[in-house]
N, C-alpha and C positions, 0 to 999 in steps of 0.2 A: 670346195673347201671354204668355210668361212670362218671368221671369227667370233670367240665368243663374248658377249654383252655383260662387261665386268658396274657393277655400281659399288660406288662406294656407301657403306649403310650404317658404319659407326667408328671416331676417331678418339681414341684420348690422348692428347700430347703431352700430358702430367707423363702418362705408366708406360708412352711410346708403343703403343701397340693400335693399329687399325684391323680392321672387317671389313671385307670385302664380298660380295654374291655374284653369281655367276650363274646368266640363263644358254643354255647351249640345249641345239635341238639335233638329231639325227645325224651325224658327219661333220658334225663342225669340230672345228680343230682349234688346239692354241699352245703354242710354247710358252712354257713359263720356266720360270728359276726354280729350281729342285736343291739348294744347297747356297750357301753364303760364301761367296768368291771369294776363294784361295782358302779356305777353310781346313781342308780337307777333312774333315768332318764330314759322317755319314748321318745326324741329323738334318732332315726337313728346316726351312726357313720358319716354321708353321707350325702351324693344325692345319689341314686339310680335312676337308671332308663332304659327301654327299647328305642333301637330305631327299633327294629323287633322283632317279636314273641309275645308269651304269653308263663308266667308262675303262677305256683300252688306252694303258699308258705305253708310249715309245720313249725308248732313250734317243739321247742327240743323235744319233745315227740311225734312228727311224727304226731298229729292232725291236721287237715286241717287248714288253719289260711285264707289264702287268696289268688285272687287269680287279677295278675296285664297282664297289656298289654303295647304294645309300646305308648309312650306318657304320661305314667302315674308315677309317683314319688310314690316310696317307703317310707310310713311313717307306724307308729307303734299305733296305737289304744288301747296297751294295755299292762298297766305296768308290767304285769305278764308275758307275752310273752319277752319284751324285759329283765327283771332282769335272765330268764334263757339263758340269753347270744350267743344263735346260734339260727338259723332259718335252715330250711332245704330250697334250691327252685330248683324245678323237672321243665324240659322245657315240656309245652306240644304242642313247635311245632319246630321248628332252630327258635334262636334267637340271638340277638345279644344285652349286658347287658356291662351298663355302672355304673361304680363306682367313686366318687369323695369325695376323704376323706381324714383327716390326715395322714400323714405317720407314717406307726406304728411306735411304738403300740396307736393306735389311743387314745391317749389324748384328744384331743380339737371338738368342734363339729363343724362341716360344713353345711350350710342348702342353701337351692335355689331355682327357679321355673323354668318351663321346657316352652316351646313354640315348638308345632309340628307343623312340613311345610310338605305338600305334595310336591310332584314332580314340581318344578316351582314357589310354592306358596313364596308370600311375607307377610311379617309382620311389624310392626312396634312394638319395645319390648321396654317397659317404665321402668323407676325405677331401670338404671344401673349403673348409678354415680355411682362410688368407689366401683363398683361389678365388677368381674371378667364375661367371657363368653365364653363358650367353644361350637364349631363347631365341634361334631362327623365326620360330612361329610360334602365337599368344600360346602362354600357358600360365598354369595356376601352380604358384609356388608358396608351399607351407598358407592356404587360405587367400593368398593376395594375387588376385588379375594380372598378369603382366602382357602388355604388347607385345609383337612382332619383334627384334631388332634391340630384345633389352638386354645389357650386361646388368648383371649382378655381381658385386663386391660383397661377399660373406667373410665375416670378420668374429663373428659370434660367439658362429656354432657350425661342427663338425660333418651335421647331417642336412638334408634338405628334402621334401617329398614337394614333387613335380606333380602335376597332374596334366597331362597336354589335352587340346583340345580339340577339335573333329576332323586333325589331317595326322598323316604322319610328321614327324619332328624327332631332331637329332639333336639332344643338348651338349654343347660343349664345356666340358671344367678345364681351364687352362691357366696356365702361369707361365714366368719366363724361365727357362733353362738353363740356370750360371754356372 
């Protein structure tokens, strides 16, 4: 059992929200915080989410809880799961694991929805006025190149067409949860 290789890959201390990546290969494991201490709140600290792999999430007591794939958002089903404060999650295959959350000690709650692009594929993503939007991997947003690791603050306009570029990629729309 080992751990997995968290980097830190984008901070804003204005909007207090950091990104986080996560390289995990076959068996590796890692407790994390599943919920905001003393909360009792069954909201996520987050967005979570995969853009490669599958994982097998345990509760604090090592029982199977669930089990997620790339494309898919981490949320909590169950106030008992989250009031015990960690999750365990085992890769069960290389993945690669995205976090977007308050900066600790995570305070405030962050929520959002995810759009997966295959290799090439285009979208059009509704509903981002005054949401933020983060590109794991380059893509081409409304005509304009974007890096790896870029947030986007759309302030504008309502819509936005993606167009990713030669991997899979999971965009995330998030804002904070008040």
């Amino acid at each position: 059992m080992s751990n997995w290789r968290y980097q830190d890959v984008y901070e804003d201390k204005d909007a207090g929200f950091c990104i986080r990546k996560c390289i995990s290969t076959y068996g590796d494991s890692h407790s994390g915080q599943c919920s905001i201490d003393g909360s009792n709140d069954i909201r996520p600290v987050g967005v979570h989410f995969l853009t490669k792999g599958s994982i097998k999430i345990l509760d604090a007591d090592a029982k199977p809880y669930k089990d997620y794939v790339a494309g898919e958002r981490f949320v909590h089903d169950s106030l008992e799961v989250a009031n015990k404060g960690k999750i365990i999650m085992v890769s069960k295959e290389n993945t690669e694991y995205w976090c977007i959350a308050d900066i600790p000690p995570y305070e405030r709650y962050w929520t959002g929805s995810l759009t997966k692009l295959e290799p090439n594929e285009s979208s059009v993503i509704d509903g981002v006025q005054g949401k933020r939007v983060f590109l794991p991997k380059a893509a081409n947003v409304d005509g304009v190149d974007y890096p790896k690791h870029t947030v986007l603050r759309v302030d504008s306009k309502d819509s936005i067409t993606v167009t990713n570029a030669g991997v899979t990629n999971v965009i995330a729309t998030f804002w904070r949860d008040e």
